[in-house]
LONUKE-253230 format. One record per atom (N, C-alpha, C, O): x, y, z. Coordinates in pm, whole numbers, plus 50000, padded with zeros to 5 digits. Layout:
% LONUKE-253230
XYZ...
***
This chain:
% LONUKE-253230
132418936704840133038926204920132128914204926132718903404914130608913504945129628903504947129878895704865129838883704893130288901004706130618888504631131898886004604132218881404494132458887704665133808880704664134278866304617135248861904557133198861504671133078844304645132708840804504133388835204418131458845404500131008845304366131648849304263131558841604167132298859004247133298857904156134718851004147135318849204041135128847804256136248839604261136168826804232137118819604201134548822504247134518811004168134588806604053134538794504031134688813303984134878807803883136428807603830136628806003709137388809003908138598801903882138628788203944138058785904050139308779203876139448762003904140148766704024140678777804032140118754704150140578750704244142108745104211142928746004302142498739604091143518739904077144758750604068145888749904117144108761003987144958771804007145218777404125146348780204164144078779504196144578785804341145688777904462146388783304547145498762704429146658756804503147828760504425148588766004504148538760104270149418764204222149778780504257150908785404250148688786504292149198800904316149568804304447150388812604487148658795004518149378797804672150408796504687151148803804753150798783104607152338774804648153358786004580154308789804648153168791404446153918800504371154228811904486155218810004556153488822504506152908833304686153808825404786154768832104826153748814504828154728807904911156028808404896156768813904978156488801404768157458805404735158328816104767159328815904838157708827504694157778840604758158048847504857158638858304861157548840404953157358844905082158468856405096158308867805140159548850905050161108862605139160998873305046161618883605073160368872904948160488884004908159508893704918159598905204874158448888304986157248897204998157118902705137156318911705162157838897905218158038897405352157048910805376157128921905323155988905205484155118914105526155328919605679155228915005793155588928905632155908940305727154408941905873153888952605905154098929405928152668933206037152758944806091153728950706138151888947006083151398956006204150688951506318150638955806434150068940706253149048933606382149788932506497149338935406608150958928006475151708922206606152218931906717152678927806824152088947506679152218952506770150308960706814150128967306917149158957706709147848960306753147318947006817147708935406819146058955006877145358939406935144168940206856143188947106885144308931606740143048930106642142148921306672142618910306702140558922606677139718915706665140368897106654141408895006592139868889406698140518870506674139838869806535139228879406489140008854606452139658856306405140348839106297141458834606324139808835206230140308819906168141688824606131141998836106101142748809906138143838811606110144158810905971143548802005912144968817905897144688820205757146338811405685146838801305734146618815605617147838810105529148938823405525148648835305539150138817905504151488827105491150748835005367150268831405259150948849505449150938858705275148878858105227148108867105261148618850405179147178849305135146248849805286145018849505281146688850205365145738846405531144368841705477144658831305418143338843105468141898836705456141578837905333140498833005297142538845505225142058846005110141128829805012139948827304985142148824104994141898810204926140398800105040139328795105004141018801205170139958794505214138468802105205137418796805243138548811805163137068818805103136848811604989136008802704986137608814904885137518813804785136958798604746136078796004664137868787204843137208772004823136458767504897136228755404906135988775704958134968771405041133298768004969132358763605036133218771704799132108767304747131048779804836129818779404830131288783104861130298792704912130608806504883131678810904841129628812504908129198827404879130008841505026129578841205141130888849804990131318851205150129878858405202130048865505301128948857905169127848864305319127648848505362127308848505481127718836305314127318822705365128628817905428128388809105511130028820805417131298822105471130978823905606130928815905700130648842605590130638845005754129508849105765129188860905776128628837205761127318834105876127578821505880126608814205900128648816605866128788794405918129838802806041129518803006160131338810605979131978810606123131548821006207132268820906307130798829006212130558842106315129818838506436129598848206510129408828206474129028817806587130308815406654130388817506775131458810606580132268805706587133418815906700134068811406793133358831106652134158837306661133288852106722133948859506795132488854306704131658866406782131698875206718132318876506612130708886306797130048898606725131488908606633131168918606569132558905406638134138910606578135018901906563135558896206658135348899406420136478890706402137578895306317137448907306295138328891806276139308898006138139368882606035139418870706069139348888205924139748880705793140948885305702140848894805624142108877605719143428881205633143048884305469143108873605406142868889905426142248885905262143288895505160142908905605100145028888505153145958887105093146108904205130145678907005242146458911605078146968926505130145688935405219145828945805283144628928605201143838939705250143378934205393143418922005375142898936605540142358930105609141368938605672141348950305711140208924805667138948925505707138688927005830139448921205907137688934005882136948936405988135328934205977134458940005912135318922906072133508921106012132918919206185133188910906272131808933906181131198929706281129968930206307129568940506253129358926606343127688917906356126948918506451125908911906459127608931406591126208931206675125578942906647126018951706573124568942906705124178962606732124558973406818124528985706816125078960106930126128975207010127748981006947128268992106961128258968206873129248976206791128968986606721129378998206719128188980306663127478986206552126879002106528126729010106436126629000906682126059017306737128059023906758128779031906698128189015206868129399026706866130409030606790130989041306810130879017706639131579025206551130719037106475131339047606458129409036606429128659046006373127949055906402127719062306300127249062506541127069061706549127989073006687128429084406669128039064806817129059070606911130379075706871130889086206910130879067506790132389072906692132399075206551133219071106470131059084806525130639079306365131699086906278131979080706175132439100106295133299109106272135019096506261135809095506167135019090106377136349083206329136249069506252137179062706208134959067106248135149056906091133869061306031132749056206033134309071905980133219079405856134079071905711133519066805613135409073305733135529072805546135479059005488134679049905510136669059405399136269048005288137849041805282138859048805271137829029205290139049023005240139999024805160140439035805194140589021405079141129022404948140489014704847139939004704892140369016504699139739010504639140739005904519141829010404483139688991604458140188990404355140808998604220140299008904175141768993304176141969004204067141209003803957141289013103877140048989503927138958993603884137949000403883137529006003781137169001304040137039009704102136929024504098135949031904099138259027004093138429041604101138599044903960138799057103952138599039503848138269039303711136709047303718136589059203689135749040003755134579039203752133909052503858133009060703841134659050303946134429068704068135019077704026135129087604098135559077603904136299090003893137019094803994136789105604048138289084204036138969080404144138179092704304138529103504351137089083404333136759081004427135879103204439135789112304521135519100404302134459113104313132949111804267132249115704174132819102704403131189098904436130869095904598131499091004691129329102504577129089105304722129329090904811129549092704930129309076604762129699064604810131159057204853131459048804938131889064404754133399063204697133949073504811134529069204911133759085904792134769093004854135189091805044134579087705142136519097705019136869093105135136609109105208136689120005152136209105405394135649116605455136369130305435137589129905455135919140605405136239153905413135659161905299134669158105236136489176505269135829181105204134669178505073133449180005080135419174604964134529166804872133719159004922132609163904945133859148104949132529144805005130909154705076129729154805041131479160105159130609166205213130099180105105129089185905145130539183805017130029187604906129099182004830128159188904789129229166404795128929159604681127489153604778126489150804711127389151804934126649147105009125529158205031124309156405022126149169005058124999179405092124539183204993123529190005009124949181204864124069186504734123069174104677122109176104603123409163204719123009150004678121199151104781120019150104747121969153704920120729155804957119609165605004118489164005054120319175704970119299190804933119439194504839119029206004859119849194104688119849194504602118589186904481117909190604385118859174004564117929162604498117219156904591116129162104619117599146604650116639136604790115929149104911115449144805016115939157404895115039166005009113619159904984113339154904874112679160305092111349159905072110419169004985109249165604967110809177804943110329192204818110989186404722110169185404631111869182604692112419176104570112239164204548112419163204426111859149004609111499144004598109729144304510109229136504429109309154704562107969160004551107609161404372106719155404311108349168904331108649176604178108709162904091108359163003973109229149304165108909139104031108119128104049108159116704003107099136004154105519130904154105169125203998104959113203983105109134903877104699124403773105289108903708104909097503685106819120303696107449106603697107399092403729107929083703661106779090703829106469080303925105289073603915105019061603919104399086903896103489083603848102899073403692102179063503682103579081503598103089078503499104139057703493103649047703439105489058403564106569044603570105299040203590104739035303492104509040803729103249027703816102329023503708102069011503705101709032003605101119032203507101659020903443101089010003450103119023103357103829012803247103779000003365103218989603331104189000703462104308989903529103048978803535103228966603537101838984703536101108980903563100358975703422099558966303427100598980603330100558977703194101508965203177100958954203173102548965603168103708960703164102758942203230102838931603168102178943903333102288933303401101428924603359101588913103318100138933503378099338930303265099348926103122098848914903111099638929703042100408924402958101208911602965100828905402865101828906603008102868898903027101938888503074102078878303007100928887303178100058878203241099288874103126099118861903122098718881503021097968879502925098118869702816097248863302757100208869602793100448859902714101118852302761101958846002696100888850802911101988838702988101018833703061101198831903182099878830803001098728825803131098498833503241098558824903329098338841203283098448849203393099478847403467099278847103589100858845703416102348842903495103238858103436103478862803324103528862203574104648875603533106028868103636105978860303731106968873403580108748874803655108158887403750107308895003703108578888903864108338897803951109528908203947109438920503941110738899603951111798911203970112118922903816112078935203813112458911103685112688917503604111378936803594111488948803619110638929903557109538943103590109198955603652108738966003605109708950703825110038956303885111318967003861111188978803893112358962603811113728965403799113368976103712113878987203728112348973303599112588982203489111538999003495111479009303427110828993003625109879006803663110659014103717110919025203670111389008103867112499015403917113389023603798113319035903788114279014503704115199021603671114769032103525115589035903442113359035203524113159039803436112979055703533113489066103491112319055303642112529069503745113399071203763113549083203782114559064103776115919073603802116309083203680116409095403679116549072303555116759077403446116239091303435116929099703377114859095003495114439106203436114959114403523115499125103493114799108703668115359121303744116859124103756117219133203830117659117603696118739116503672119349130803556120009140703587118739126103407119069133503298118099141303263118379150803189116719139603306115769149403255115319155203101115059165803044115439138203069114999139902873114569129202905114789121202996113609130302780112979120002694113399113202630113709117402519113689096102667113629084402635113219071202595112639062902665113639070002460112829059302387112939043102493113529041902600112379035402440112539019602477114239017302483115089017502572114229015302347115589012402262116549017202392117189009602465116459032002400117339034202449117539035802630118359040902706116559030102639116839025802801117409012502829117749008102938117469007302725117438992202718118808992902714119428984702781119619003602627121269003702595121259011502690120539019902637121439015102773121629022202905121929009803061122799004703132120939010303044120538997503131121298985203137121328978903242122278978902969122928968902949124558976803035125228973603133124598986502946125618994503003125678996303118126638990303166124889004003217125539002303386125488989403402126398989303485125138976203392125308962603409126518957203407127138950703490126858962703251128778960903222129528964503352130378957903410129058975803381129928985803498129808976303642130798972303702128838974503673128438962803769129348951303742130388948203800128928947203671130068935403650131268936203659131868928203732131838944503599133128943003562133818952103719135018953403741132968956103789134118961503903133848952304048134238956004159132918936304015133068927604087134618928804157135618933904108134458921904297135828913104359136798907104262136038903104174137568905004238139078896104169140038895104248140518901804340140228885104194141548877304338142568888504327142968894404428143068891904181144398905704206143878918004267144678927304274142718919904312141988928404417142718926804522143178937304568142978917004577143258913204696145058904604711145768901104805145148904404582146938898404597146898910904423146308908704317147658921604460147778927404380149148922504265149218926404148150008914504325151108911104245150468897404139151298890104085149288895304124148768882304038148388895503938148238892503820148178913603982147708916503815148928916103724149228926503665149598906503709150248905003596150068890003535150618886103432149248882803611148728871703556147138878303475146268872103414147208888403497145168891403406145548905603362145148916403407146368903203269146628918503221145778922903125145778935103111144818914603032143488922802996142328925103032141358927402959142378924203240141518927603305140938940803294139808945503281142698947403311142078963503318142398972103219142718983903232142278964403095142168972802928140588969202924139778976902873140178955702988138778951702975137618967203054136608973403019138318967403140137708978903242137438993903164136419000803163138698996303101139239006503059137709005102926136679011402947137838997802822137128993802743135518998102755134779005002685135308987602923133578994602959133509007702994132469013902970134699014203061134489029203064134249038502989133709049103019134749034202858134859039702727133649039102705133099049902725132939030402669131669025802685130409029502685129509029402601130559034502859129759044202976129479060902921128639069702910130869057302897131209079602868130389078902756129279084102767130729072702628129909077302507128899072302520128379074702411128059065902586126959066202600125889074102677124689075102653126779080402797125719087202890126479105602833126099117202848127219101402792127949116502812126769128802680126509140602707126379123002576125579126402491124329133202562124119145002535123549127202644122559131802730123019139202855122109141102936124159143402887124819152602989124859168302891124679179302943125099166402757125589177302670124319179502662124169191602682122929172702638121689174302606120799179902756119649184302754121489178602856120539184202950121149198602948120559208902980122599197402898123389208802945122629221902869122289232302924122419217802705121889223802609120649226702644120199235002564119899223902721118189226802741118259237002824117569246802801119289236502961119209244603050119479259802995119019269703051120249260102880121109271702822119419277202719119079288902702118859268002680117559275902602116289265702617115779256702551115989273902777114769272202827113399269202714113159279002645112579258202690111889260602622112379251702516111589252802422112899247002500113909245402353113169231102364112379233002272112969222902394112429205702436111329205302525111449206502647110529204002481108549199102523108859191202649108409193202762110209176402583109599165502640110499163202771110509154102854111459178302753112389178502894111649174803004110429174402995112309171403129111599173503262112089185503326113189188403278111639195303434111579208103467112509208603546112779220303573113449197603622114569194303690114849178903711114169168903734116289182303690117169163703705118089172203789118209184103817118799158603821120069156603937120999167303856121289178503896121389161603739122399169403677122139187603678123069195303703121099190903656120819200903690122369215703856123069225603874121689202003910122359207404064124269200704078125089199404169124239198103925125909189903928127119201003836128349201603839126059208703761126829214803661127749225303718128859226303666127479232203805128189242803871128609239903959129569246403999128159229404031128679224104141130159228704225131209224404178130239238004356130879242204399132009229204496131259224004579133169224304507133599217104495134669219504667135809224004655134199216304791135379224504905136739215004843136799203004814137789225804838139019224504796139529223104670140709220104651138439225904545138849227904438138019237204374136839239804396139079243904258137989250404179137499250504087136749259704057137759239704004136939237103902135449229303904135469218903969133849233603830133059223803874133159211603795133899211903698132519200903822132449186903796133029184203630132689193103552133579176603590134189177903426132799158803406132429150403488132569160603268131529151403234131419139603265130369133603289133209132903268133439119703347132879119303492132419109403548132979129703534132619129703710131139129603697130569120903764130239139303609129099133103609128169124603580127049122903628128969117203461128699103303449128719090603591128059080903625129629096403627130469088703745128889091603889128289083003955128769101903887127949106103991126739101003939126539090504000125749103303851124579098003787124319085303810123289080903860125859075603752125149065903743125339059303882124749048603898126169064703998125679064504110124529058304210124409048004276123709071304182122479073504168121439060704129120679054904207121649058203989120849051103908121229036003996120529028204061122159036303973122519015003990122499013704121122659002104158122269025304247122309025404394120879023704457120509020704571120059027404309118139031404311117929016304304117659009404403118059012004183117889003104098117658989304181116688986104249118698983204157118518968404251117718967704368116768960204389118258977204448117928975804590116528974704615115958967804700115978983504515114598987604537113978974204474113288966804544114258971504337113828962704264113548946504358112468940504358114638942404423115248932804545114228930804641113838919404665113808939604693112888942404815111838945404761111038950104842111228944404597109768944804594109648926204546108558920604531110888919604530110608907304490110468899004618109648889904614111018900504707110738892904861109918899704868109248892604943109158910304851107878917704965106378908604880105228907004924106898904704770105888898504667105578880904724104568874004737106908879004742107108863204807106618864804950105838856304992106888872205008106168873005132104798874105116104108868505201104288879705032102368886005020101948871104987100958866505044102888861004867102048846904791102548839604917101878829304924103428840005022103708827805142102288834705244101858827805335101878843805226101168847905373099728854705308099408866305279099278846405302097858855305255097078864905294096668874705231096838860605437096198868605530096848883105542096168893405541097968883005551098988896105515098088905005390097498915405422098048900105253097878902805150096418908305166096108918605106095668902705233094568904505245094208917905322093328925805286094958919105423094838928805540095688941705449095308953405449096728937405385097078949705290096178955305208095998967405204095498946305132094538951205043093558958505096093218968605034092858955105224091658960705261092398975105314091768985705311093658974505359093918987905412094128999205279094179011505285094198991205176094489001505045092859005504992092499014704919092308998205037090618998104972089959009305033089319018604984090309005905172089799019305283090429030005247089829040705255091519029805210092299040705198091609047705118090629054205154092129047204971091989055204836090539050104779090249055804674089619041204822088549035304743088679026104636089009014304630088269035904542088379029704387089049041504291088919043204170089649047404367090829059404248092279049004331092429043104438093219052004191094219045604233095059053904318094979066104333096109043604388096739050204494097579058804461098189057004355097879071304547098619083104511100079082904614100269072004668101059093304644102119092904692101259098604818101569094504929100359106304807100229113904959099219104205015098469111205084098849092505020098189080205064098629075105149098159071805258100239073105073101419064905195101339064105328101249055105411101399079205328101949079905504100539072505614100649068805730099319072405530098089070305657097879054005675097299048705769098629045705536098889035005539099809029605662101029027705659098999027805763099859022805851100189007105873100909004505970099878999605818100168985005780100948987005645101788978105640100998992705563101568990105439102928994905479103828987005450103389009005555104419009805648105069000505739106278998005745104208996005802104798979805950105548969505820106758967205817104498963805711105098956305613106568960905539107538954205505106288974805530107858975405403108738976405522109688969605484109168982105686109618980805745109948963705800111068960005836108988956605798109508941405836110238935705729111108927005737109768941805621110508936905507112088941605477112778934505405112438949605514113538952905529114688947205643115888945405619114068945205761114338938505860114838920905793115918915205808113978917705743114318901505721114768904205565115308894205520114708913005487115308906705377116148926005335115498934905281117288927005368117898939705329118388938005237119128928205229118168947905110119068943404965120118939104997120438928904936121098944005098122348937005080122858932805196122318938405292123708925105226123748919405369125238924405438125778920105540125708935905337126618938505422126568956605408126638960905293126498962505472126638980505467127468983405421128368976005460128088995305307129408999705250130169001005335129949007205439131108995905307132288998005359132659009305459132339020905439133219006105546133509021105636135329016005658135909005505630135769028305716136969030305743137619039305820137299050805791138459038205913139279045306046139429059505970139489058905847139489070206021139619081305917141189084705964141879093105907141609077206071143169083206126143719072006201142809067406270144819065406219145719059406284145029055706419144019062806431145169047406525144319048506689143629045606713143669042106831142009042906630140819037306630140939023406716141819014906726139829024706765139139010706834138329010906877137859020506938137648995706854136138995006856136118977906906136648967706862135168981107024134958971107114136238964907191136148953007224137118970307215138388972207284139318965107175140068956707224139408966707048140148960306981140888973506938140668984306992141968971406816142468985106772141748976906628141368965706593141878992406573140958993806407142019001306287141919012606238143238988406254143618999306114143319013506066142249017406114143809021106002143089028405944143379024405796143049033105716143979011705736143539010405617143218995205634143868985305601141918996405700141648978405740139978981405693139258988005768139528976505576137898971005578136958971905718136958962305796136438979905736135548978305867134308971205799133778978005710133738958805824132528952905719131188952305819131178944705916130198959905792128798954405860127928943005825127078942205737128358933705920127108921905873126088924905938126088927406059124428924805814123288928305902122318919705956121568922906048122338905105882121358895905979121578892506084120578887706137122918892706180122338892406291121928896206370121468891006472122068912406317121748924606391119608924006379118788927006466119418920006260118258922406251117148908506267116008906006227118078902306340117568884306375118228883306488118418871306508118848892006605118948891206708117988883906838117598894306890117638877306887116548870506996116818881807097115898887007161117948885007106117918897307194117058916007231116628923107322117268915407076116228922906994114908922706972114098931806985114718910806934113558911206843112848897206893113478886906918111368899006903110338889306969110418878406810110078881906697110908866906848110678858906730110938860206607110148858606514112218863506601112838872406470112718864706358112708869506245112628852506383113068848006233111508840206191111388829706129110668846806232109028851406161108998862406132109468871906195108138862105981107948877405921106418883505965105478884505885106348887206097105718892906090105348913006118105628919106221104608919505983104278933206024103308937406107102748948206089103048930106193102348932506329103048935606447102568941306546104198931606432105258935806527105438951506542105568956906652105418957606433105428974806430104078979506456103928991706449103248973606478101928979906510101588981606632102218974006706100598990906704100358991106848101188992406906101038986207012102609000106900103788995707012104428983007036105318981807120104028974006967104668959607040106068960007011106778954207094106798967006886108098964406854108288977706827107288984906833109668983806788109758995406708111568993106658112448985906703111549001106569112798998206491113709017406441113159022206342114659024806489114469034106417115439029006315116489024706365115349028406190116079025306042117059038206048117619038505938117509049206131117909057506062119269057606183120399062506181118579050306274119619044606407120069058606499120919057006586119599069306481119049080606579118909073806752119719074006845117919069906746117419066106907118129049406880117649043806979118599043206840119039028906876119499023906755119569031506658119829012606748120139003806632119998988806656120758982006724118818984506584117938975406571118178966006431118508954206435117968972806321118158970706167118728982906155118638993106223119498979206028120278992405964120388991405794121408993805731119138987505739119278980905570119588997205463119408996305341119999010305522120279018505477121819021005517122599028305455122109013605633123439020605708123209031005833122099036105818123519033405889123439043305997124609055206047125799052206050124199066706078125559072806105125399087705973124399092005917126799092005961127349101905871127349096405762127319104405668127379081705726127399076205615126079068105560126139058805480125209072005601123639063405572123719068705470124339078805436122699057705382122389061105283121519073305236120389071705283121589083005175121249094105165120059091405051119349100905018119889080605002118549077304963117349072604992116299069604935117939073005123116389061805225115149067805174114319060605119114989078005187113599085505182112729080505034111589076105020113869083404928113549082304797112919063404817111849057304810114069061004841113709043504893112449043104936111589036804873112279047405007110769041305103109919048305024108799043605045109859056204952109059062604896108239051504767107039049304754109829044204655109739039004561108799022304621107859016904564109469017804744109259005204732107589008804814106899000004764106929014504882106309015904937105039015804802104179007004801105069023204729103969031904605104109018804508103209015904430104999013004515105298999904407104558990004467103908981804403104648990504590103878973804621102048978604676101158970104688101908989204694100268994504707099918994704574098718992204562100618997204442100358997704349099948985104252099288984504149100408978404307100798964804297099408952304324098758943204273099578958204413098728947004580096748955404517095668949604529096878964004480095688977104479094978965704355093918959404362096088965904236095788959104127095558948704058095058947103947096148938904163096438924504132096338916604307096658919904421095658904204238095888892604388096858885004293096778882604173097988881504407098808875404372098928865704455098668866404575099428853504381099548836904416100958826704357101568826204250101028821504452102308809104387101558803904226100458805504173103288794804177102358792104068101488776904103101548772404218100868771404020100208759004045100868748804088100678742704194101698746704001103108737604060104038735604162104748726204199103758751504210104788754704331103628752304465102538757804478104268742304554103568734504705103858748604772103038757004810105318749004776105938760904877107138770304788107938767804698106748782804872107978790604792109188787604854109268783204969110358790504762111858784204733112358800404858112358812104819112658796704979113398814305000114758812805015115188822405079115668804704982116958804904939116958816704899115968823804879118638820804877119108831204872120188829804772120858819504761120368841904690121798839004643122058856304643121258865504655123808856204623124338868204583124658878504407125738878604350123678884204369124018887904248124688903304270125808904504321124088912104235124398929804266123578929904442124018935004545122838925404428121818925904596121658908604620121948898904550121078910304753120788895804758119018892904704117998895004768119128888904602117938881104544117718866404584118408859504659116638863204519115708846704525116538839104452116668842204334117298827604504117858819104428117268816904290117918818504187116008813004293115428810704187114148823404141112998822804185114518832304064113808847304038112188841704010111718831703955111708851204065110108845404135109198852304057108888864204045108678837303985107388842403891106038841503964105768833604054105558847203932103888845504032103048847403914103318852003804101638841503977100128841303930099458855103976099238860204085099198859203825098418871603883097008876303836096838879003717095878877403937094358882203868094048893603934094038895304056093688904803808093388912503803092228914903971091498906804029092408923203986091138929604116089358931304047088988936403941088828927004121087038926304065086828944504092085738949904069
***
């Protein structure tokens, strides 16, 4: 939903007045059956016959997380957005926020309806993100996270991780060597991350080449299941009818590309021994038999394609995202950088930093926690949804096929909340002065995982990746703006996460 805008831009402004007026036209024959008029929905801007807020998103030249942060002043912590068949619910404090998730987390646990691209890509909606609340899910959730994300399993791809920080650190090096001492922060980043999933994902050995065609490929998939206006006015898919042969096309795609290394983990497990360069457990591992509440067949290869890459493109950005602001934050704040470093120096000495280091790092913790606070990969939480007819939240009534949307900066830039929120500082988590629980247990403060039955079931892995990436990082290198740059750029834009308008190269020298 975040990019909604962004992709709608790029249809001319002309067409959308011809299509409204065409939709207008229409009107008697589309005749919409409200429901609102007998619920009391959230207020909310007045929209157009048939399209309600659709188009005025769309021309508004803006991005919808920059949409609704101009009107949510306007209209308060709950509003509604008409957006042509589907309607929005966007709300933005932390006491909603607690009680749809939280106090009522069971009646908006599930999931909307999805695109029929979408559900192309979920193997109509058989993924732990996708599915809607009940059995399956809670199958695909409890194996996702005792299967794989447990703290003992997390543990087992200690090398993995290990040896990524290594290339990374090579990688950077390198790159500084023939760029003057100038590296891209994010690209780099992106490719350490998504080279640990990969392994813990399929559990073979992979060339360059072929991470590289992997990597282009879930991108396709990213792309192509963006927002589209017939998303949202489903009678225009007959104006883009090689949208979803286009879809159909990248799926095709996906399968023969990942499905080869599904048959290849399948084949290792069957003769133990058989491959050196296997790893000793992947995800897929815990997918193959996979016991399924309410069906009996286990997972067929599309579904584990579907589930994997999950996994991979859910790791990927987010993590990648939040080591490129945690980098812009270290070259805007020195003294930060400094106080990080000495806490990594004390720490480990002169052997490099390890995973069981983390936890005594107690500034390198306050930091990736503030950092999350002011810059969350994404600015809106997945989607949630009424699981039954009746719902309401903050005395409004709640669809049960209405978008429930979490906006998180104001939750996590509250003045109410938070001493001087819109300074980054990780001193705030130190000594007691502030505290935050991320997992929204005792309160809800920030929520850059989600909170509730539906949190992200990767946090751990998360804090794990971005935490070891930037000690690894910070251990190895002082990093600086470039020469040219007075001040860093912290604009924002919307791509897969919210990144640096302008992707942030830095100056980097090696540690004495």
């Amino acid at each position: 939903m975040a990019s909604l805008s962004s992709s709608l831009a790029s249809y001319d402004h002309l067409f959308f007045t011809a299509v409204a007026f065409l939709i207008s036209a229409l009107i008697f024959l589309i005749s919409r059956k409200s429901k609102s008029k007998s619920l009391k929905l959230p207020p909310g801007p007045p929209g157009w016959p048939v399209v309600g807020n659709l188009f005025q998103v769309a021309l508004s030249d803006k991005q919808f997380f920059q949409y609704v942060r101009d009107i949510q002043p306007k209209y308060g912590p709950i509003f509604t957005l008409y957006m042509g068949s589907r309607t929005l619910i966007i709300v933005s404090s932390a006491e909603l926020a607690r009680e749809a998730l939280i106090e009522k987390g069971q009646v908006f646990a599930s999931r909307p309806r999805e695109t029929p691209t979408r559900t192309i890509f979920s193997s109509n909606k058989f993924t732990v993100n996708s599915a809607v609340y009940g059995p399956a899910w809670r199958s695909l959730r409890r194996n996702m996270v005792q299967g794989m994300l447990s703290a003992a399993r997390l543990k087992e791809f200690h090398g993995v991780r290990d040896s990524a920080m290594d290339r990374l650190i090579d990688r950077l090096r390198d790159e500084a060597d023939s760029n003057g001492g100038v590296v891209f922060v994010l690209k780099n980043a992106r490719f350490a991350v998504f080279c640990i999933l990969l392994s813990m994902c399929f559990g073979v050995e992979m060339n360059q080449h072929t991470i590289d065609r992997i990597d282009e490929v879930l991108k396709d998939v990213l792309i192509t299941v963006l927002p589209r206006l017939d998303d949202f006015l489903p009678i225009l898919s007959l104006l883009f009818p090689k949208q979803r042969k286009r879809a159909m096309e990248v799926r095709e795609v996906q399968l023969k590309t990942l499905v080869p290394f599904v048959e290849m983990r399948r084949s290792i497990l069957k003769n133990p021994g058989s491959d050196k360069a296997a790893a000793s457990f992947s995800y897929l591992d815990t997918l193959f038999d996979l016991t399924i509440e309410g069906r009996k067949s286990s997972p067929t290869d599309a579904e584990l394609v579907s589930l994997c890459s999950e996994l991979i493109n859910g790791g990927t950005d987010t993590t990648a995202t939040a080591l490129e602001w945690g980098i812009a934050r270290l070259i805007e704040n020195p003294l930060i950088q400094s106080k990080l470093y000495a806490e990594i120096k004390s720490t480990v000495g002169d052997r490099k930093v390890d995973e069981k280091d983390l936890e005594k790092m107690e500034y390198l913790n306050a930091f990736s926690k503030e950092l999350l606070r002011k810059h969350p990969p994404t600015y809106f939480s997945l989607t949630h949804a009424a699981v039954e007819p009746g719902a309401t939240l903050g005395g409004y009534d709640i669809p049960a096929d209405a978008n429930l949307e979490f906006f998180l900066p104001p939750i996590s830039e509250d003045p109410k909340l938070w001493t001087d929120p819109e300074k980054f500082d990780p001193d705030r988590f130190l000594s007691g002065k502030e505290d935050a629980d991320i997992t929204g247990v005792t309160g809800v403060k920030m929520m850059p995982f989600g909170v509730g039955r539906r949190i992200c079931p990767g946090l751990n892995m998360a804090t794990i990746h971005v935490n070891l990436m930037l000690a690894r990082m910070v251990q190895e290198f002082e990093w600086s703006a470039l020469p040219t740059q007075r001040k860093l750029d912290f604009s924002e834009k919307l791509e897969f996460t919210v990144v640096m308008k302008t992707s942030l190269q830095a100056m980097i020298k090696p540690r004495a």
